[in-house]
N, C-alpha and C positions, 0 to 999 in steps of 0.2 A: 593385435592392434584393435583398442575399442572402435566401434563402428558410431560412436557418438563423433559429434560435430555441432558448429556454434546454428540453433534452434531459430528461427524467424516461427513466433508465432501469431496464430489467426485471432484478432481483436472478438470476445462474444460480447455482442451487443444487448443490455439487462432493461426491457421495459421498466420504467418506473413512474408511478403518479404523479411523481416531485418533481422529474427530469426535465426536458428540452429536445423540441424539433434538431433545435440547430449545432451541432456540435462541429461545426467551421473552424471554432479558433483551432482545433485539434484533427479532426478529420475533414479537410475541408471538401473532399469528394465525396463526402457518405450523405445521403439524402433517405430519411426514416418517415413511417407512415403515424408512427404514435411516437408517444414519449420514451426517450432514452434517459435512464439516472446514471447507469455504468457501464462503462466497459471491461471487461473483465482479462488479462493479459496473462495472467500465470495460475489458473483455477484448474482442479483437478481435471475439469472435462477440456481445456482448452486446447487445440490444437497445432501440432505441428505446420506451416505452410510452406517449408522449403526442405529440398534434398530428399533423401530415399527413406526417410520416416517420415514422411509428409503427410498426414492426417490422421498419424496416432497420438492420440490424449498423453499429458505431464500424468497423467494416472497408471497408464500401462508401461508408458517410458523407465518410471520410478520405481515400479513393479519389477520390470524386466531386468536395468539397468543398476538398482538399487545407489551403492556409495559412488559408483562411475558418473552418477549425473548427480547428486544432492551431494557428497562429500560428508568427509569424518563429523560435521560439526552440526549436521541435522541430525534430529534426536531419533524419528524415525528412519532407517536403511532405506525404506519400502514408497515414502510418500514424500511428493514436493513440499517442500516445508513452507515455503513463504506465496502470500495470493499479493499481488498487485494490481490495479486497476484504477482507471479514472472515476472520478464521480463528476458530475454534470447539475447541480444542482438549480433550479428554476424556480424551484417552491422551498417551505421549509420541509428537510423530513423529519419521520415521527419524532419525539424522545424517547432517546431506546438506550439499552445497556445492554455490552457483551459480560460473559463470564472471565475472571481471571481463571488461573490453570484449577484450581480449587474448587470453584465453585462447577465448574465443568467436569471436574469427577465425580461430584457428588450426585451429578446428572448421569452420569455412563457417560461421557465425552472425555478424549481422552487429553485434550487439552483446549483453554480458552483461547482470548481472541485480543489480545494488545495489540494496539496497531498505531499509525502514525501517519499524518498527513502533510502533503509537502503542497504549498498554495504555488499553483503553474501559474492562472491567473484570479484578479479579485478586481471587482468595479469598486468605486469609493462609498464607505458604507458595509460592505461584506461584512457578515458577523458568522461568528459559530456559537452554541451555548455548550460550555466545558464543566461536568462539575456539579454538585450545589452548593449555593453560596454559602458561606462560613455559619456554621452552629445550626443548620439545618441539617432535623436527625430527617430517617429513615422513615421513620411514620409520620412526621410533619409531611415529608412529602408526598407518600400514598393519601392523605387527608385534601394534600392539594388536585390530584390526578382526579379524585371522585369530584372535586368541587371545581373544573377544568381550569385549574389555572397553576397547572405543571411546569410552563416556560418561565412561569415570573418565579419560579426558586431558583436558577440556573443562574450561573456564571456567563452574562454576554459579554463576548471582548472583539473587538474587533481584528479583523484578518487582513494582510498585503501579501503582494507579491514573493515568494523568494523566503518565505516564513516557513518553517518546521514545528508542525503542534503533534507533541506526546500526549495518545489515551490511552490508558492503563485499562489492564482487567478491570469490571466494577464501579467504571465512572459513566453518569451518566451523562447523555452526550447528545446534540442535534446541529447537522447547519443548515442556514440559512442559506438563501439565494446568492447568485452573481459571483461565483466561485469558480472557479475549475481546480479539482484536486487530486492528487494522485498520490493514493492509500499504499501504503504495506501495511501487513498481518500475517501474525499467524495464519496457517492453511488451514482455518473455520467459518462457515458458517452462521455459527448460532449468534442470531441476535433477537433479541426480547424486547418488544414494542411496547412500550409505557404507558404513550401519551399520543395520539393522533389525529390534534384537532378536529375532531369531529367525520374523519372519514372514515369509510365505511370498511375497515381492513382489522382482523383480531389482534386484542392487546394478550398482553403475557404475563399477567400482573404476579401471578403468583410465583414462578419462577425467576421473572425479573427484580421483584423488590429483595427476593431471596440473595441474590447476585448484587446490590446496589451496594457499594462503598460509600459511606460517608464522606470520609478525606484519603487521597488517592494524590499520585505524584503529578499529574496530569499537568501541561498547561504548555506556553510556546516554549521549546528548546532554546538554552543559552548556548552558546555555537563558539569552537574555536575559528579564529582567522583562519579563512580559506588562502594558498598558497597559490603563484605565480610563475612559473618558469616556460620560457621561449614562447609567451602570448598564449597558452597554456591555461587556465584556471580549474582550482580543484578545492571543492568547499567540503569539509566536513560536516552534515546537515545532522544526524542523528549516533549514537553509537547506545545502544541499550541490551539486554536479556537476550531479545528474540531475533533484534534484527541491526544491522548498521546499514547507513546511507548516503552515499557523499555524491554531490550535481560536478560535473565537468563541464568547461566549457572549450572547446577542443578547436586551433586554427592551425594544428601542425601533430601529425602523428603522435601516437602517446601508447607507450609500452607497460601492459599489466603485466607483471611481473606473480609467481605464483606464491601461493598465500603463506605468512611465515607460521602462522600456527594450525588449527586443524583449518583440512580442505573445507571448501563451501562451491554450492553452485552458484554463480554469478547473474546478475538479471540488470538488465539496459535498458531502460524505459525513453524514450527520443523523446521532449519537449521544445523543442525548433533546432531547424537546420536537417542536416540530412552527412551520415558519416557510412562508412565500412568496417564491419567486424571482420579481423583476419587472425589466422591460427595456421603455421604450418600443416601441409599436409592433406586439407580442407578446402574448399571452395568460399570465397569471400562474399559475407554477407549485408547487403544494403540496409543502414539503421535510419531509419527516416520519421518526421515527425508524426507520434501515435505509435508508433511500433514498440515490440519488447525483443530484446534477442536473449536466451537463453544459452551461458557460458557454462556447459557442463565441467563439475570441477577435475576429474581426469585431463581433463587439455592446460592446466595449469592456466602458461603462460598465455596471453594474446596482444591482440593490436587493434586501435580503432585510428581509422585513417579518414580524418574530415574532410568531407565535399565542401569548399570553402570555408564553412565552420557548424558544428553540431554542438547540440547541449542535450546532456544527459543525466538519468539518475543510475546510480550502481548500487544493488542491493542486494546485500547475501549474508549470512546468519555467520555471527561472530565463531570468531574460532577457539575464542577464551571465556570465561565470565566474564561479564560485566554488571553493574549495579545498573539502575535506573538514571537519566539522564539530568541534569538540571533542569528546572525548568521556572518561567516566571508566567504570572497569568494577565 
């Protein structure tokens, strides 16, 4: 009998320039001496905090454990496939680009960095810049970075509540203030700093324009209708290459059922309310707002039982191919 069981992991909290004292809407007990930009829930070093692997890293888990906690459908056996984390954004961050899987080889990395952002919250006005705008090459834009005015080639659009925005390998990307977000990605790293108003942090230029995509799928996700049953709701938010994504909103037990194609491990991200992960056999664990619980895919089936009502994200690496997602900007 595997000795895995449903994971409660420990929030690592990312100084950032851009960030914020206050991270209430979401952690409303945590009280920081400097600026926080992320949290970080499912990072190679990020830890265990409940049951008898309680302060071993998703690194050595993965290591140890291999397809018993990531499943058939992560491309490495050995390594957590997917990072999720909030971002807290106060300032704008730099203009930066990750690499698609391509451009990340041609680095020695063994893959890029697509990722996706689901908007928890946004004050009126939020923006993100997605992109650059239409017919702007490559070197028009490196001409703009030397002459600092990199943000005015960028696609601004603005952001609400409840919104799913696809970046692709290769786009370049920044947001803006009065957000709270909570990222999937690929399990990387690398990001290459463009453009940095004027702060005192190293750009990447030569690697990063190397990586920059002209025209890229990128923009907000067109979304099937989320479905309805016994006060129950269940949104399809994202289904892509690397990862898929659907928000619950949970007022009466709700049974996952184990996955029809290849396995995957499961990740539960709380954005308000407060539920219970259960899985025979196991000790039941408390999902509460800020938390990630990690569903290693060995346990198949589970159960999340709301404490009057929870909302969640569920995210775990398809089990088939998939194309790239719709998207509009």
């Amino acid at each position: 009998m595997s000795e895995l069981y449903p994971l409660l992991m420990t929030p690592a909290f990312d100084p950032r320039p851009w960030g914020t004292l206050d991270l209430s809407p979401i952690y409303s007990n945590q009280r920081f001496d400097e600026k926080i930009g992320e949290a970080w829930l499912t990072g190679d070093a990020c830890k265990v905090a409940n049951g008898p692997l309680r302060g071993r890293s998703l690194a050595e888990l993965s290591t140890e454990f291999g397809r018993e906690l990531v499943g058939e459908a992560a491309r490495d056996p050995k390594r957590f496939p997917l990072l999720l984390k909030f971002l807290f954004p106060h300032e704008k961050l730099s203009v930066q680009v990750h690499p698609d899987d391509e451009a990340a080889r041609r680095v020695g990395e063994p893959w890029g960095k697509t990722e996706c952002w689901y908007v928890a919250h946004a004050k009126p006005g939020a923006q993100i810049g997605l992109g650059l705008k239409a017919g702007v090459t490559r070197e028009q834009f490196e001409r703009a970075i030397q002459e600092n005015r990199a943000e005015d080639l960028l696609n601004w659009i603005n952001v609400f509540p409840g919104e799913m925005i696809y970046v692709a390998g290769g786009t370049v990307h920044t947001l803006g203030p009065n957000s709270i977000i909570v990222e999937t990605q690929q399990q990387s790293d690398t990001t290459y700093r463009l453009y940095d108003y004027g702060r005192p942090r190293e750009l990447h230029l030569k690697e990063g324009l190397a990586a920059v995509k002209e025209k890229v799928k990128s923009g907000k996700v067109v979304r099937p209708a989320p479905t309805q049953v016994n006060g129950n709701r269940r949104a399809p938010l994202i289904a892509a290459p690397y990862f898929s994504v659907e928000m619950f909103e949970l007022k009466e037990p709700y049974e996952f059922e184990a996955e029809p194609d290849k396995s995957s491990v499961q990740i539960l991200v709380a954005v308000e309310g407060c539920g219970v992960v259960e899985t025979d056999g196991t000790e039941p664990v408390t999902l509460a707002k800020g938390d990630a619980v990690v569903v290693p895919a060995s346990l198949g089936e589970f159960r999340v039982r709301p404490q009057w009502a929870v909302e969640f994200l569920k995210a775990k690496v398809p089990g088939k191919t998939l194309p790239e997602p719709m998207t509009r900007m």
